[in-house]
Structure formats: C-alpha cells, structure tokens
PDB file of N, H, CA, C and O in Angstrom:
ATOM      1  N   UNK A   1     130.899 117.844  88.349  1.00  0.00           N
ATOM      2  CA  UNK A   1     130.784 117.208  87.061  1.00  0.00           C
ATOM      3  C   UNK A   1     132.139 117.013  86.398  1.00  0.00           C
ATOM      4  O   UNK A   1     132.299 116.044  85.656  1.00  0.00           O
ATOM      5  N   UNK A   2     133.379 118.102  86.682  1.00  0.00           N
ATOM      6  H   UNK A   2     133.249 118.889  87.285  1.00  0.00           H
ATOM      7  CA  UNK A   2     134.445 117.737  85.760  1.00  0.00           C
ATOM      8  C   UNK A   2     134.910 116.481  86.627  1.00  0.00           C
ATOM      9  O   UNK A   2     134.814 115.541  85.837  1.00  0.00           O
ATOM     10  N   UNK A   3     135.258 116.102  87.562  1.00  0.00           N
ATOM     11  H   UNK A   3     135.335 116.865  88.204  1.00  0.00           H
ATOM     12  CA  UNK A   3     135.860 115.065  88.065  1.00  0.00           C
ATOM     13  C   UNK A   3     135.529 113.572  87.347  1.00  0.00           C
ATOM     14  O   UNK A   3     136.344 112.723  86.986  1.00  0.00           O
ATOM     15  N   UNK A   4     133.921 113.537  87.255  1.00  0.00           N
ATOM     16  H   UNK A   4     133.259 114.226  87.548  1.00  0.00           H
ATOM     17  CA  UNK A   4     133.183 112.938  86.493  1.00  0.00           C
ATOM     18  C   UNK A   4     133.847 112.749  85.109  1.00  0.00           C
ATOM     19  O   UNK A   4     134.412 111.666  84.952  1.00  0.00           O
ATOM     20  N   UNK A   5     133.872 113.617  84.088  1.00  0.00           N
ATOM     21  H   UNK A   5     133.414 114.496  84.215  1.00  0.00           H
ATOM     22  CA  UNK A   5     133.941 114.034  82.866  1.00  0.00           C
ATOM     23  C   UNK A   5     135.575 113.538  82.783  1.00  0.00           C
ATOM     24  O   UNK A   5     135.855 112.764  81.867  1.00  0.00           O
ATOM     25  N   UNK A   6     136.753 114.001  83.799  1.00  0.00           N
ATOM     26  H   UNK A   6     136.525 114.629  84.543  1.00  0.00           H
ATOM     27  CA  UNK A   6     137.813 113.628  83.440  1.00  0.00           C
ATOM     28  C   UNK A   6     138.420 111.870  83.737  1.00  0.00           C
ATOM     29  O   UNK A   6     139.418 111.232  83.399  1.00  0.00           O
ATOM     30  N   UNK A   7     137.235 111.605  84.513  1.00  0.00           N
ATOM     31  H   UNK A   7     136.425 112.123  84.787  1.00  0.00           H
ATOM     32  CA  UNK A   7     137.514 110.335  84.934  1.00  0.00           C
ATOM     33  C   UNK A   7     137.098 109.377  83.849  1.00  0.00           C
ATOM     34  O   UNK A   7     137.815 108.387  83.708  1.00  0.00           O
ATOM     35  N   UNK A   8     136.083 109.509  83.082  1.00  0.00           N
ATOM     36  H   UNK A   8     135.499 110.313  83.197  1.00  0.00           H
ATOM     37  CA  UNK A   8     135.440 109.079  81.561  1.00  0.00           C
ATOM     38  C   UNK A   8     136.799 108.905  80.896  1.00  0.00           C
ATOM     39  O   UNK A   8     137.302 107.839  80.539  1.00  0.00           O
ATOM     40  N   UNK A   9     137.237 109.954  80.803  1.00  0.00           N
ATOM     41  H   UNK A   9     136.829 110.820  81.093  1.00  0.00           H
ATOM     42  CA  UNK A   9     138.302 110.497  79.731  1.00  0.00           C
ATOM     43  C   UNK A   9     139.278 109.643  80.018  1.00  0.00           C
ATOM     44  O   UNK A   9     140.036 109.207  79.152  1.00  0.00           O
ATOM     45  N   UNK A  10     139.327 109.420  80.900  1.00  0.00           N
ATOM     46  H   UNK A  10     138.711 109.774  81.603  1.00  0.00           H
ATOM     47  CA  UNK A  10     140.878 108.602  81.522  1.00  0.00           C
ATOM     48  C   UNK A  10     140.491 107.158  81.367  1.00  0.00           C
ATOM     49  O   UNK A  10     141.279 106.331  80.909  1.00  0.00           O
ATOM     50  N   UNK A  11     139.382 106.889  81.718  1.00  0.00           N
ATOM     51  H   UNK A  11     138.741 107.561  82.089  1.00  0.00           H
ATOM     52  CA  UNK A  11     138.994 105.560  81.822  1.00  0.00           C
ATOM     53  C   UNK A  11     138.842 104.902  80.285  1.00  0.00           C
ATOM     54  O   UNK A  11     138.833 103.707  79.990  1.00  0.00           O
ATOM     55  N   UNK A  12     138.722 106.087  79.388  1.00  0.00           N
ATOM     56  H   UNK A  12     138.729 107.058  79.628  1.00  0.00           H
ATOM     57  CA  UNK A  12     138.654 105.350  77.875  1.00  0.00           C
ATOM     58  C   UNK A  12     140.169 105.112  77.321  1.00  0.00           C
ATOM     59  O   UNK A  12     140.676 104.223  76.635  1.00  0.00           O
ATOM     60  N   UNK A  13     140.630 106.221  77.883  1.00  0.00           N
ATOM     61  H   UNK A  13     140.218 106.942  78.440  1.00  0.00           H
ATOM     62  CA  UNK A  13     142.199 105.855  77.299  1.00  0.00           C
ATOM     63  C   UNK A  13     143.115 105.028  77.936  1.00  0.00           C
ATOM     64  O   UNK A  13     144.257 104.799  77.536  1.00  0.00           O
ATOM     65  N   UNK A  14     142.503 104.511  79.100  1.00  0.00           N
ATOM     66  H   UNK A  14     141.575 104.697  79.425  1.00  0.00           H
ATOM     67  CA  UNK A  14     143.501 103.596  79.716  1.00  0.00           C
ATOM     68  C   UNK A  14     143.014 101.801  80.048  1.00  0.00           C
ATOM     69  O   UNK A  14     143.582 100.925  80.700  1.00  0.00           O
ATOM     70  N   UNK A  15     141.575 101.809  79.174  1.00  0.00           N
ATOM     71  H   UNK A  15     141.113 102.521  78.645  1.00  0.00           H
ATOM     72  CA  UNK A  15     140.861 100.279  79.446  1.00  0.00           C
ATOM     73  C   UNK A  15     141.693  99.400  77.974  1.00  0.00           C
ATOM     74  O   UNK A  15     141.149  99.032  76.933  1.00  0.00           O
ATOM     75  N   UNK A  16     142.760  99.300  78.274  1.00  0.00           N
ATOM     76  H   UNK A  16     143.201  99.599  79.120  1.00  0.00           H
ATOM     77  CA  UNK A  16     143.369  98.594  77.292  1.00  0.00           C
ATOM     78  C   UNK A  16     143.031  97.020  76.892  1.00  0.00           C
ATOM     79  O   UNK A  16     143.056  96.334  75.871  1.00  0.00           O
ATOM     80  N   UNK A  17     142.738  96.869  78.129  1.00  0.00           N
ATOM     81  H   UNK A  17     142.718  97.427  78.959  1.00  0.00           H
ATOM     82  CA  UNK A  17     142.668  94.948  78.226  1.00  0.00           C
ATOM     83  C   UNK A  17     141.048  95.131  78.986  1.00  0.00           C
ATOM     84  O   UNK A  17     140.644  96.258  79.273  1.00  0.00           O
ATOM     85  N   UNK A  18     140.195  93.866  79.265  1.00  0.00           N
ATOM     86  H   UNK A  18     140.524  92.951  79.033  1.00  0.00           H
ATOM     87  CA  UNK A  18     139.271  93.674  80.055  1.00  0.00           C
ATOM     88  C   UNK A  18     139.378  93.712  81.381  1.00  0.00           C
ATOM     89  O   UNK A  18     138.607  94.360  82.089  1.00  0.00           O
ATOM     90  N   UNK A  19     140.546  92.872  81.903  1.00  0.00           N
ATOM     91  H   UNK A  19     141.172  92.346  81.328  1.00  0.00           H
ATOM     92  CA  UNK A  19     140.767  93.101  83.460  1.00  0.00           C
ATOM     93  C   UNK A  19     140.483  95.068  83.608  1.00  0.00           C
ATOM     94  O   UNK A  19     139.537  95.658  84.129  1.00  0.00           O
ATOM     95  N   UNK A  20     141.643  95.593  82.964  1.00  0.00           N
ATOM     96  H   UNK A  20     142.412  95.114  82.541  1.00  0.00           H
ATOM     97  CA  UNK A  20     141.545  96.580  83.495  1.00  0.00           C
ATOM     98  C   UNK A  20     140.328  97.450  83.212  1.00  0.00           C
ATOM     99  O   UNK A  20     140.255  98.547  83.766  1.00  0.00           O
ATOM    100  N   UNK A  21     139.487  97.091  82.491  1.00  0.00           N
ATOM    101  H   UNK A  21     139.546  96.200  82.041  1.00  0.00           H
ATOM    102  CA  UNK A  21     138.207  98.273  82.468  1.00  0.00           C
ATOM    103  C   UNK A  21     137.833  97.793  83.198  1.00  0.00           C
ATOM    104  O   UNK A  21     137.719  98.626  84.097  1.00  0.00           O
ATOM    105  N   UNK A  22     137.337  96.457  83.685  1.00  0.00           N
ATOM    106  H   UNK A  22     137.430  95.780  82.955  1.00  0.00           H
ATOM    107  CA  UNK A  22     136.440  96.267  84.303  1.00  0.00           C
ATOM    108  C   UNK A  22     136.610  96.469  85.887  1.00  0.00           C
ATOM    109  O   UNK A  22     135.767  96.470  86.783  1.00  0.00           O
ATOM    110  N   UNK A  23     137.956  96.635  85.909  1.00  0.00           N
ATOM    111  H   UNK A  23     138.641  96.635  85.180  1.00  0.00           H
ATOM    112  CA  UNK A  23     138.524  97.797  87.282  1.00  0.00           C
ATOM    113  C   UNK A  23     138.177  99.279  87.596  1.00  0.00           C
ATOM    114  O   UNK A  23     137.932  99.803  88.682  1.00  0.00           O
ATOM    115  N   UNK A  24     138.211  99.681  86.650  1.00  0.00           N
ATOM    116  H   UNK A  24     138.410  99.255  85.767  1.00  0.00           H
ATOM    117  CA  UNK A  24     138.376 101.454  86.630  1.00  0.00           C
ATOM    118  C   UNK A  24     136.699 101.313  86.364  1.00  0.00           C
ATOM    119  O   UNK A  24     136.184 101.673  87.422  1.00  0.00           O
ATOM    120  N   UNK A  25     135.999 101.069  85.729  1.00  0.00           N
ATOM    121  H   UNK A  25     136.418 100.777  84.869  1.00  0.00           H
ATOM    122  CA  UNK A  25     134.381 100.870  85.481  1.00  0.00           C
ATOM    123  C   UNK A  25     133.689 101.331  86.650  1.00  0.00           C
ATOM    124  O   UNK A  25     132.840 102.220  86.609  1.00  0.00           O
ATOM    125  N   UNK A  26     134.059 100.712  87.728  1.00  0.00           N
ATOM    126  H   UNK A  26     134.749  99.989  87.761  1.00  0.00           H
ATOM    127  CA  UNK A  26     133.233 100.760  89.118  1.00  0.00           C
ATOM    128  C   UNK A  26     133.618 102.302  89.157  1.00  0.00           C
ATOM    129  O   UNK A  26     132.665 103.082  89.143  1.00  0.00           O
ATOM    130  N   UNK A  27     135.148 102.939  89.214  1.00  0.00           N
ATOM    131  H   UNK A  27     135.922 102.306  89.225  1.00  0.00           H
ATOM    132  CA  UNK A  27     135.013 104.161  89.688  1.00  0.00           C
ATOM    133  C   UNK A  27     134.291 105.148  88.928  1.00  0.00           C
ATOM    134  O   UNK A  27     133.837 106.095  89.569  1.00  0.00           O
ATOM    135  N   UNK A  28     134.079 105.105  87.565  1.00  0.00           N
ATOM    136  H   UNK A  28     134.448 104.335  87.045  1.00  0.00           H
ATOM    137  CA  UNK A  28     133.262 105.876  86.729  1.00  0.00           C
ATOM    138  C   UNK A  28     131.959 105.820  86.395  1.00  0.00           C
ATOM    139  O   UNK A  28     131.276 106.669  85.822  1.00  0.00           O
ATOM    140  N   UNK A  29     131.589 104.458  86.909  1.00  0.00           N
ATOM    141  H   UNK A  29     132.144 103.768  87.374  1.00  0.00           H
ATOM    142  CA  UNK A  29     130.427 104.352  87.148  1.00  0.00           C
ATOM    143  C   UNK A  29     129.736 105.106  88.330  1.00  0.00           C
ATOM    144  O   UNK A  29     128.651 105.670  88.185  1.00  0.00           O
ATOM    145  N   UNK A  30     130.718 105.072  90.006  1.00  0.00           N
ATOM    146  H   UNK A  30     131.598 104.614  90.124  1.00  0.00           H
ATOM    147  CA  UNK A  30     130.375 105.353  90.717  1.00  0.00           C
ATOM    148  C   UNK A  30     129.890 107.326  90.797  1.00  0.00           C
ATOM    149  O   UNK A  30     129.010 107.983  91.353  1.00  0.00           O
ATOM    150  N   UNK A  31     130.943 107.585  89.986  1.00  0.00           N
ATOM    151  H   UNK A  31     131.658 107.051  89.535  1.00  0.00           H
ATOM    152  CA  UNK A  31     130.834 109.465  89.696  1.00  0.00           C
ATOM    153  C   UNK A  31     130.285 109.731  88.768  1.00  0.00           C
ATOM    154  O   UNK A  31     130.207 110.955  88.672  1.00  0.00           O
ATOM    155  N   UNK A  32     129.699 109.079  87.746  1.00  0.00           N
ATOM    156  H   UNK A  32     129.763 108.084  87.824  1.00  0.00           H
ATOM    157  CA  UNK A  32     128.463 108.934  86.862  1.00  0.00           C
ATOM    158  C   UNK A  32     127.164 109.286  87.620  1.00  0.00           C
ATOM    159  O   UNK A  32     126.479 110.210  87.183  1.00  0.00           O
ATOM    160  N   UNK A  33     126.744 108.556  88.823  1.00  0.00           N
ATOM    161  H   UNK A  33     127.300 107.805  89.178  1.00  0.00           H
ATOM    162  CA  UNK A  33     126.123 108.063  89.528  1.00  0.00           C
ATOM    163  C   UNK A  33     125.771 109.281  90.287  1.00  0.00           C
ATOM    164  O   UNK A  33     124.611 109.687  90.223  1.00  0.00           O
ATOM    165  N   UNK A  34     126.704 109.948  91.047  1.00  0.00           N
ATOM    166  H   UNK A  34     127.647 109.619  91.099  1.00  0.00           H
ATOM    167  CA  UNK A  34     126.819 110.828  92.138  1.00  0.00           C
ATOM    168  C   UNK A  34     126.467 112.202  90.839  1.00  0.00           C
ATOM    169  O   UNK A  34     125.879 113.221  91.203  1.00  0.00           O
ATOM    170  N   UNK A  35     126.836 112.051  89.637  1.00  0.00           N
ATOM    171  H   UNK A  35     127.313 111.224  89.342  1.00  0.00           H
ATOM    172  CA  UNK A  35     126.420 113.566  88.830  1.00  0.00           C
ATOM    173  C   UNK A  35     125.296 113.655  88.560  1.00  0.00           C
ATOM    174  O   UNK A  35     124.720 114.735  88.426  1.00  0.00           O
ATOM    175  N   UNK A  36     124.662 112.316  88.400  1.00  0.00           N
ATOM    176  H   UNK A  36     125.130 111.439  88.509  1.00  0.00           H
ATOM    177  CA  UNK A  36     122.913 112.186  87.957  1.00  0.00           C
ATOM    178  C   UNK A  36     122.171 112.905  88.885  1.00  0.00           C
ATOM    179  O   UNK A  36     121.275 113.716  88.651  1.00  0.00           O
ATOM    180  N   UNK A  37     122.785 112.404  90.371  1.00  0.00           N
ATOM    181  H   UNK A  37     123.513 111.745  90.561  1.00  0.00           H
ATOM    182  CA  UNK A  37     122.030 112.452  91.336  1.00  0.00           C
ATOM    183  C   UNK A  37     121.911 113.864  91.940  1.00  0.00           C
ATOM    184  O   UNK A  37     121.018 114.247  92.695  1.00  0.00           O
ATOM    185  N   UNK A  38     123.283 114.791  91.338  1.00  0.00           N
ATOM    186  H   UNK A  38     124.008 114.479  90.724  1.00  0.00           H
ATOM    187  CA  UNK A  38     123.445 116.163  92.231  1.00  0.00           C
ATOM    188  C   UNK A  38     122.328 117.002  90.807  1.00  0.00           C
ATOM    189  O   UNK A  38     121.568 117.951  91.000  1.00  0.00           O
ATOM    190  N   UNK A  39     122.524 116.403  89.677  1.00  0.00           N
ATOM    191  H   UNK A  39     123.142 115.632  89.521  1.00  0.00           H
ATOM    192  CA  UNK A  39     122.185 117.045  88.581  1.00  0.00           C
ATOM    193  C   UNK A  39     120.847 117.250  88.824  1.00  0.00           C
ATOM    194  O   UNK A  39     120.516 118.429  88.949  1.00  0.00           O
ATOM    195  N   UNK A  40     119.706 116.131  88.958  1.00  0.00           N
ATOM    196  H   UNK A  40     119.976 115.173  88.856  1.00  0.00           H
ATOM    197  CA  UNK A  40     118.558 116.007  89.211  1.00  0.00           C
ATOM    198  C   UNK A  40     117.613 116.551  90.627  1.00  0.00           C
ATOM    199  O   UNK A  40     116.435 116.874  90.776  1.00  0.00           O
ATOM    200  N   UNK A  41     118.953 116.447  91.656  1.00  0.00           N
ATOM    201  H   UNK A  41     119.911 116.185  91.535  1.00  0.00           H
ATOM    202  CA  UNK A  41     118.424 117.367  92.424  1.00  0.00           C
ATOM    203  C   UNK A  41     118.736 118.758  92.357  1.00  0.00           C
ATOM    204  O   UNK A  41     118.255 119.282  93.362  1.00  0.00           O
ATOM    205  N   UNK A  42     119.203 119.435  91.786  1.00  0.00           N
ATOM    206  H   UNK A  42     119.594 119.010  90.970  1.00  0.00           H
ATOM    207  CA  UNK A  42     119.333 120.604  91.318  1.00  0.00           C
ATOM    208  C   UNK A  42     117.948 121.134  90.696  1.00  0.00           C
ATOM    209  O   UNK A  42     117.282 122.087  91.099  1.00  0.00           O
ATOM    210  N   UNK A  43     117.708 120.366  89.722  1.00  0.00           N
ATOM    211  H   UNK A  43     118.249 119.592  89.394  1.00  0.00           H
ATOM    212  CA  UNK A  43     116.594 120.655  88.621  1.00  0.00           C
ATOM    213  C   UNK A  43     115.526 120.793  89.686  1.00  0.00           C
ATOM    214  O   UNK A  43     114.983 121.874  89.915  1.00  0.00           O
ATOM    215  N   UNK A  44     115.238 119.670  90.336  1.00  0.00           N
ATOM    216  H   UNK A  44     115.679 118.792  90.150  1.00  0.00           H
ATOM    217  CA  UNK A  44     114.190 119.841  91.220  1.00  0.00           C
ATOM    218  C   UNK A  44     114.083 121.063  91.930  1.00  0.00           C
ATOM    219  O   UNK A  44     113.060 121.730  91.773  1.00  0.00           O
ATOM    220  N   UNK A  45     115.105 121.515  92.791  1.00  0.00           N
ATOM    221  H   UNK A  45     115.936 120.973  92.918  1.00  0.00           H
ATOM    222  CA  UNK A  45     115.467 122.527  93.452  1.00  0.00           C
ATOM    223  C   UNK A  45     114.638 123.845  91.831  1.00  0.00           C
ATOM    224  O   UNK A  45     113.656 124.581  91.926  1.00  0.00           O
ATOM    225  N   UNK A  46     115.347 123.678  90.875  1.00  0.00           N
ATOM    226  H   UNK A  46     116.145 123.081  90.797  1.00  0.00           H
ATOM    227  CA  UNK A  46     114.963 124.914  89.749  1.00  0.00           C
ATOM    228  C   UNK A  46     113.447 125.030  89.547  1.00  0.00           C
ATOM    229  O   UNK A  46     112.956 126.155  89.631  1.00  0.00           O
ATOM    230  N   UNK A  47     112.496 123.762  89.235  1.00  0.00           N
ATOM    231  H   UNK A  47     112.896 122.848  89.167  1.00  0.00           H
ATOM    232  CA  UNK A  47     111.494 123.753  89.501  1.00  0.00           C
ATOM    233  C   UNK A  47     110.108 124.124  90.380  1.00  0.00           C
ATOM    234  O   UNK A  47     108.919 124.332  90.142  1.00  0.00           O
ATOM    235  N   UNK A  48     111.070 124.073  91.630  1.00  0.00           N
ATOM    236  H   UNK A  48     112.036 123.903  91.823  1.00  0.00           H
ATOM    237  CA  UNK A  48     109.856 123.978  92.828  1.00  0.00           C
ATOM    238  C   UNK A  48     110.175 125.556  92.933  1.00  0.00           C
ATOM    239  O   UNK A  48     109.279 126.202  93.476  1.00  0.00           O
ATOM    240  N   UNK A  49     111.616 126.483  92.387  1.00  0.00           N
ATOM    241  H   UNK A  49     112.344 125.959  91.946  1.00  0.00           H
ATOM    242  CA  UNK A  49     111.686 127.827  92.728  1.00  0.00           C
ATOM    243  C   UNK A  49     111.245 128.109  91.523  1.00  0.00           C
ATOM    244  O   UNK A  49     111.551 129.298  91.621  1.00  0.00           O
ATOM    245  N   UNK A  50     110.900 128.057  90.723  1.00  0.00           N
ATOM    246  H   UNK A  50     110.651 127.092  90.644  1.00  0.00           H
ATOM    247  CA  UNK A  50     110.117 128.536  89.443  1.00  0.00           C
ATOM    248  C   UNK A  50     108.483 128.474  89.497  1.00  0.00           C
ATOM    249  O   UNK A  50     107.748 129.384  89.113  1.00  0.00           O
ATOM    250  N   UNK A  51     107.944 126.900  90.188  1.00  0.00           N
ATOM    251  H   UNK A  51     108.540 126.160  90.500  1.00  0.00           H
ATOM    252  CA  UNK A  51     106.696 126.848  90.743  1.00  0.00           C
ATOM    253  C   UNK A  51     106.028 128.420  91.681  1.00  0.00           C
ATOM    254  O   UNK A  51     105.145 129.223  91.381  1.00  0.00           O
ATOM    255  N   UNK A  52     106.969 128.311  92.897  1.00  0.00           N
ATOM    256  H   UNK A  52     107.687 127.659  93.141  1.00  0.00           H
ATOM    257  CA  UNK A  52     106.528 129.466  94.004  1.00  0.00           C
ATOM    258  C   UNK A  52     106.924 130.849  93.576  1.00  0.00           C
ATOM    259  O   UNK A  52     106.601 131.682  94.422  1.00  0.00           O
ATOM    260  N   UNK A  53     107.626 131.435  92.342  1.00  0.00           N
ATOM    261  H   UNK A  53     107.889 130.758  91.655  1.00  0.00           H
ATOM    262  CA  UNK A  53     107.876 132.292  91.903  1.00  0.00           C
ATOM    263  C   UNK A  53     105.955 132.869  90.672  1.00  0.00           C
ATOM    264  O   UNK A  53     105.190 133.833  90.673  1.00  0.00           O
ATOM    265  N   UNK A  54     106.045 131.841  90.058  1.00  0.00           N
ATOM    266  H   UNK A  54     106.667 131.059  90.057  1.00  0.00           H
ATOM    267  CA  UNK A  54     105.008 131.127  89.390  1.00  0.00           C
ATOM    268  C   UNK A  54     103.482 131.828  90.564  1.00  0.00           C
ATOM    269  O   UNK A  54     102.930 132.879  90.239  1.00  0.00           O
ATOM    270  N   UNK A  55     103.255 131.432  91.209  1.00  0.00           N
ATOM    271  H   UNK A  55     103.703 130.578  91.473  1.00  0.00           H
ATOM    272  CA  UNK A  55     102.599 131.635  91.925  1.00  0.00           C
ATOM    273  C   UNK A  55     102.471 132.614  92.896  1.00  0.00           C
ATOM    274  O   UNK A  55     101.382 132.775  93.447  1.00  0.00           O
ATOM    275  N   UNK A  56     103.261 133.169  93.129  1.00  0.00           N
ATOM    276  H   UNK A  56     104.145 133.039  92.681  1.00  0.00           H
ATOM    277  CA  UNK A  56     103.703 134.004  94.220  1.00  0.00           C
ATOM    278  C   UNK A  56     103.515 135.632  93.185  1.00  0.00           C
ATOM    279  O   UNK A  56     103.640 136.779  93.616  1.00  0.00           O
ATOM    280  N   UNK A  57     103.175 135.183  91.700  1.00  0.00           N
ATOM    281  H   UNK A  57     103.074 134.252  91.350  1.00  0.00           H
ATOM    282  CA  UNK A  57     103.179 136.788  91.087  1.00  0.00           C
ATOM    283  C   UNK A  57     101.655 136.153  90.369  1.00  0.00           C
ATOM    284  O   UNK A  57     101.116 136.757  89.442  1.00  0.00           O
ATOM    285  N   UNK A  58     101.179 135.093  90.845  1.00  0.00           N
ATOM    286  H   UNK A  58     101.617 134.602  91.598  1.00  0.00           H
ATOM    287  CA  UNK A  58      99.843 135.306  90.497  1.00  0.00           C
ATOM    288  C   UNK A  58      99.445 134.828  88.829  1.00  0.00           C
ATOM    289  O   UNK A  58      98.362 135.101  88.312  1.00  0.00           O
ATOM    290  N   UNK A  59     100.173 134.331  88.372  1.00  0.00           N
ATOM    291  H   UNK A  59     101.053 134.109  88.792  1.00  0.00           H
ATOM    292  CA  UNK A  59     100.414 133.642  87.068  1.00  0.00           C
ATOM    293  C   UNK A  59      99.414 132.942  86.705  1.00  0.00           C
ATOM    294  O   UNK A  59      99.661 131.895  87.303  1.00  0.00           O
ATOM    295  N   UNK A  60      98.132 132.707  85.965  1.00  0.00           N
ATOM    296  H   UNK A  60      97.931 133.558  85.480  1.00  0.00           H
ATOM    297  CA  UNK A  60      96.869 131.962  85.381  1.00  0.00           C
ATOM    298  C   UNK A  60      97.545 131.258  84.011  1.00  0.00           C
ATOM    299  O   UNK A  60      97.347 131.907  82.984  1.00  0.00           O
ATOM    300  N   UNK A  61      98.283 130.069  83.868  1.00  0.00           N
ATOM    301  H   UNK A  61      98.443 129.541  84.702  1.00  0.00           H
ATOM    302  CA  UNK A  61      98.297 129.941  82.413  1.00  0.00           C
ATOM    303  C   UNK A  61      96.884 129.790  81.505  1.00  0.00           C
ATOM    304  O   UNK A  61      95.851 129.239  81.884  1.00  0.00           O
ATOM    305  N   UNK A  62      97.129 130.447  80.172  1.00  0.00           N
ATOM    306  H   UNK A  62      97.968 130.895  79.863  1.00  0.00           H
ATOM    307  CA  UNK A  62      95.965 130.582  79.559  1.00  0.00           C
ATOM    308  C   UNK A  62      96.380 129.744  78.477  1.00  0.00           C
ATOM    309  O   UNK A  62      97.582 129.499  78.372  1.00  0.00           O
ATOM    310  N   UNK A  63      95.390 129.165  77.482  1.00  0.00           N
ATOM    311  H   UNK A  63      94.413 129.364  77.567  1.00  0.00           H
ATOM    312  CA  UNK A  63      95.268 128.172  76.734  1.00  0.00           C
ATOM    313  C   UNK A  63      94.872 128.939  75.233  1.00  0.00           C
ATOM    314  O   UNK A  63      93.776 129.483  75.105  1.00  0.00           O
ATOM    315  N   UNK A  64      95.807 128.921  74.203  1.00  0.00           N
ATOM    316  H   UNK A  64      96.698 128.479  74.308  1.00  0.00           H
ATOM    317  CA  UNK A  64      96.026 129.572  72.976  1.00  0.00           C
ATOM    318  C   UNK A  64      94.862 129.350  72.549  1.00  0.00           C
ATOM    319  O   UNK A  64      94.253 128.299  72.747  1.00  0.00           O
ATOM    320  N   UNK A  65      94.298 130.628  71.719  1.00  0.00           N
ATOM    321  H   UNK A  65      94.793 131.482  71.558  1.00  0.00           H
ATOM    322  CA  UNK A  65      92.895 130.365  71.483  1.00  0.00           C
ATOM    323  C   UNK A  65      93.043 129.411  70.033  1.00  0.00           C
ATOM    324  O   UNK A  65      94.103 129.099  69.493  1.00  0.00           O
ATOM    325  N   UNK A  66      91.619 129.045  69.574  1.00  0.00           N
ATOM    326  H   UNK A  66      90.757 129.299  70.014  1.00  0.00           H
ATOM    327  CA  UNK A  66      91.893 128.130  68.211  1.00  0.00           C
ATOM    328  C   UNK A  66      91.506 128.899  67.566  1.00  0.00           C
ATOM    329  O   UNK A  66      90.468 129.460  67.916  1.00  0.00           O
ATOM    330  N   UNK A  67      92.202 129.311  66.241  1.00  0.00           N
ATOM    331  H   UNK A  67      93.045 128.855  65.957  1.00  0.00           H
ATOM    332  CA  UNK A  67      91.273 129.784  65.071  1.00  0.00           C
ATOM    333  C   UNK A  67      91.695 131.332  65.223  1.00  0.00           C
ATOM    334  O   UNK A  67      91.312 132.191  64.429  1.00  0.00           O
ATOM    335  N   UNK A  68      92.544 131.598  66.355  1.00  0.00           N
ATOM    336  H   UNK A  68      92.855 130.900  67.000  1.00  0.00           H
ATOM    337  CA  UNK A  68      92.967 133.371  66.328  1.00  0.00           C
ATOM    338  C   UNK A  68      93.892 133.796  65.066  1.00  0.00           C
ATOM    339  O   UNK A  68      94.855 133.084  64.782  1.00  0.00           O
ATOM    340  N   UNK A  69      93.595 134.969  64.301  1.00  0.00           N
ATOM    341  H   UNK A  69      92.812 135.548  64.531  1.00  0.00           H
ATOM    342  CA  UNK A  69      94.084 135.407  63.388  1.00  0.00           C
ATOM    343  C   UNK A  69      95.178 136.743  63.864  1.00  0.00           C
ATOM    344  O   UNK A  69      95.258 137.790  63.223  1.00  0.00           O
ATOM    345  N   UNK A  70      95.831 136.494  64.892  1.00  0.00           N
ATOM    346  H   UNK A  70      95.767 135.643  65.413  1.00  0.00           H
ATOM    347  CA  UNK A  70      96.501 137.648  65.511  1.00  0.00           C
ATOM    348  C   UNK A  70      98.015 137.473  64.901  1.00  0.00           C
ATOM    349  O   UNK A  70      98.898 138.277  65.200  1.00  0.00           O
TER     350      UNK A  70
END
C-alpha cells in the first residue's frame, strides 16, 4: 500500500500541465488497482477464517428478543 500511497503523493505534486498527468495517471492508476485487489483479497481471506472459526466453536446466532427489559 505505501508504494501506492507515495506514488499518489508524487503524482499530485508533479501533474503540473495535462500532458504530464495524463502520463504518470496510468502508473497510479495501475497501483491503485493492484491495492484494491490485494486489499479485498485479504478481507476475503479474514472472512472465510472468521466463518470456519464461527463454526468450528459451534456458534447459533440468536435474534435480540423484542420487548426485553434486561
């Protein structure tokens, strides 16, 4: 992600003219791209080990009662 993050950084302070953003764009677009993608599969990865953890101790979610005065 920092490569990402410093390449933003660079790319705002150095798109002076149009030619040149629209140069440097592709590369920050491209590591934009690649962070979504490691980011989201991560989560997934957090999920599916939270699912079988979830399950694996036997977990029933229960549904808040209405009207409890506790």
């Amino acid at each position: 992600l920092y490569p990402a993050l410093f390449a933003l950084v660079a790319y705002s302070l150095s798109a002076g003219n149009a030619g040149t953003a629209f140069r440097y764009r592709t590369h920050v677009v491209a590591l934009m791209l690649c962070a979504l993608v490691a980011l989201r599969a991560h989560r997934a990865q957090e999920r599916a080990e939270h699912a079988r953890i979830r399950r694996s101790a036997g977990f029933l979610p229960v549904a808040p009662r209405s009207g409890s005065t506790a």
